[in-house]
N, C-alpha and C positions, 0 to 999 in steps of 0.2 A: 759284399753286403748289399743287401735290396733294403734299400731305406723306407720304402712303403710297409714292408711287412709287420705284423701286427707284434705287440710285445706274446710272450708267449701264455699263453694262456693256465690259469691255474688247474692244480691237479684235481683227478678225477677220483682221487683214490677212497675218499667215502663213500663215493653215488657208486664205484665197483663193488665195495666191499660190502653195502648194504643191499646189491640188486642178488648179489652172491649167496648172501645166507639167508633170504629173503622169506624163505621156511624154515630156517633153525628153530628163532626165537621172534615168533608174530607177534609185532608194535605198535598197535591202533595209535599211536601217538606221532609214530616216525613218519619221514615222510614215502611218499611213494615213490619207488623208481621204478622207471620201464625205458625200455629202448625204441629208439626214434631213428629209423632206419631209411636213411636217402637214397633210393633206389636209382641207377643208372641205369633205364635200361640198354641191356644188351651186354651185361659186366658182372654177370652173376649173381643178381638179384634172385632170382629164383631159386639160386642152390641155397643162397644163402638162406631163405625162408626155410626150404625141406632142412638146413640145419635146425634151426631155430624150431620146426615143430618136433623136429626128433629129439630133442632136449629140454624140450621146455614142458612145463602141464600144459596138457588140452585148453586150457582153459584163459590160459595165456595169451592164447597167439590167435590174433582172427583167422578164418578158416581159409578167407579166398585171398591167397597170394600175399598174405599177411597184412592187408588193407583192412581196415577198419568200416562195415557197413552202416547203412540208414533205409528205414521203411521205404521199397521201390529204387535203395542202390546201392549193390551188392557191391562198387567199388566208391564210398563215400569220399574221396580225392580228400585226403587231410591234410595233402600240402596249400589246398586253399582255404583252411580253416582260419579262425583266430586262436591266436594264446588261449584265452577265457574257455572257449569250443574246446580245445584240447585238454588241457586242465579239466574241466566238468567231466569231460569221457572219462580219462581214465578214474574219477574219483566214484564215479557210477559202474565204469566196467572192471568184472577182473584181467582186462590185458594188462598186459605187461612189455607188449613193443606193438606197434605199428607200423608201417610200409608206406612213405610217397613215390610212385614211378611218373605220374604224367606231368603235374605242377610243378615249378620251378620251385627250391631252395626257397621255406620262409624264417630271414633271419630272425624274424621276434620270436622265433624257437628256444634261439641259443640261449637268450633270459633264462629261461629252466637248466640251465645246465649244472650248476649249483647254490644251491639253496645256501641265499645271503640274510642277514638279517632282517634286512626293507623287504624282503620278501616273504618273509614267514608275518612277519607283521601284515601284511597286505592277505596274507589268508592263503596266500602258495604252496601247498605241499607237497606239488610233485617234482622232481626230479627228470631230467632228461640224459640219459647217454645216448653220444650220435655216433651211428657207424656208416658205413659207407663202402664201397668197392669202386676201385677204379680201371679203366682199362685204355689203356694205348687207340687214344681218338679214331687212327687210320683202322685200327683192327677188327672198333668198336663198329665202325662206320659200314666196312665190309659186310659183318655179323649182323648188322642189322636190312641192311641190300637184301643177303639169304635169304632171311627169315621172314620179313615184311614184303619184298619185292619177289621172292623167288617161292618158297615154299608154300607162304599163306596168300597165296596169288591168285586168286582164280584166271587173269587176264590168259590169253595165249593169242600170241607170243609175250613171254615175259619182256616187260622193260629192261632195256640196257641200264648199267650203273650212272650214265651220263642222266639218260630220262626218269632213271627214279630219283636221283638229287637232284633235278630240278622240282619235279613234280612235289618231291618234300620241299623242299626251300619255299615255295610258293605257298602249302597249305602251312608253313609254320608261320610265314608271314601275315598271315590272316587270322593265326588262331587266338583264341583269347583263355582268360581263366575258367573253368569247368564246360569249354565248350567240347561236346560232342564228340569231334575227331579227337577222343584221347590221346591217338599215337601221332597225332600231329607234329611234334617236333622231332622223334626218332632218328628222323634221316636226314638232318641237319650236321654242316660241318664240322662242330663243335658242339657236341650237343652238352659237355658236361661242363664246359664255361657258360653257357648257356642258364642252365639249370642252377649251378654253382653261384651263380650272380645273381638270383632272383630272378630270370628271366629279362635281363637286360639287353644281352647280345641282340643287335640286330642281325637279320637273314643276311647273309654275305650276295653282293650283286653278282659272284662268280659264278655261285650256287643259283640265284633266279636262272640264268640264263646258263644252265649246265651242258645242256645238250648239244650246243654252237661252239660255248667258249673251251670245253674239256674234249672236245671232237681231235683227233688224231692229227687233222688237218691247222688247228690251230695251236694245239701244244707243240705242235713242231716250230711255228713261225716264233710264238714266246718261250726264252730260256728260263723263267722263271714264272710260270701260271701264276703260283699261290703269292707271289711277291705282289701281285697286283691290288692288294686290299690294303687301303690306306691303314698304319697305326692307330689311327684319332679312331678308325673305326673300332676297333676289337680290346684296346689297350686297357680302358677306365673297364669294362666289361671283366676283363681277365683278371685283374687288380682287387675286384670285388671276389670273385669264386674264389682267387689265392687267399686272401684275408680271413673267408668263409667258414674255406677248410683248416686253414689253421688254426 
């Protein structure tokens, strides 16, 4: 038993079975549901939108990589929204899901997940179901090396995987809420405890300095590289993204 774990959260089954029939019978009264989709990148986010447009109405789903836009920004980053900012959208748009890839997990999401009665009272009508995809850190981490470091590269010679986790580990530590370097944190070693926790994780020191400490010459002298990150560092971090997704 993991004593930190949260109790389990209640069921989903009217926000499903109202997003479900959502065209049967139109209920200017009911409230709204739409899906709130936590994009990992690098873990099938993108399939997952071409499902979601192949099934859904046009009219549903935003058009660019299922992010929700704003005058001058095709990708309006809704994971640094507030509550109130989401809530308005969807009461003004017809979507019915939205997309976060670069911002980190914002828990005062979860508040919308089912419509309590202090919340209808307060004027809340919409509803949130959260989905999400996950994928095996090492494999994500690779996939994103490719695709970031090798594919969409212009550099030549391409960076090795030593100096693209550094070079990421560095721009993540720098980076802030709606700055710029979107894909700033991608190539971080954890990206989805990262994300998962509000962006609590810090940059791992292994990862600043990847290129020295991951060199062929130094995982041989240490029997355990990754054992080298103190617990106090990663622990309260992981505990938040576990609690999160459950």
């Amino acid at each position: 038993t993991i004593e930190w774990l949260p109790e389990q959260p209640p069921s989903h089954v009217s926000s499903t079975r109202l997003f479900k029939s959502r065209h049967d019978v139109p209920s200017p009264s009911g409230p709204i549901v739409a899906v709130y989709y936590e994009h990992l990148s690098k873990a099938g986010g993108t399939s997952f939108c071409k499902l979601a447009q192949s099934n859904m109405p046009k009219k549903e789903v935003p058009s660019y990589y299922c992010m929700p836009s704003k005058p001058k920004m095709i990708d309006a980053r809704v994971g640094s929204w507030k509550r109130d900012e989401l809530v308005s959208y969807f009461r003004k748009k017809k979507h019915r899901l939205v997309s976060n890839e670069w911002e980190p997990f914002n828990k005062e999401f979860l508040e919308l997940q089912e419509q309590q009665q202090q919340q209808r009272e307060k004027g809340e009508d919409v509803n949130l179901l959260f989905v999400t995809s996950i994928r095996h850190p090492i494999n994500r981490l690779l996939s994103a090396y490719k695709f970031w470091g090798i594919l969409h590269n212009p550099e030549d010679p391409k960076p090795s995987l030593e100096l693209f986790l550094q070079r990421n580990g560095r721009r993540a530590n720098r980076w802030k809420i709606l700055s710029s370097d979107f894909a700033g944190n991608v190539g971080r070693f954890n990206f989805a405890t990262w994300k998962f926790s509000g962006g609590t994780l810090p940059v791992s020191s292994l990862q600043m300095d990847a290129e020295r400490r991951l060199s062929k010459k130094d995982l041989a002298k240490a029997r355990r590289p990754f054992s080298l990150e103190e617990e106090s560092v990663w622990r309260d971090s992981f505990e938040r993204a576990v609690r999160n997704l459950a």
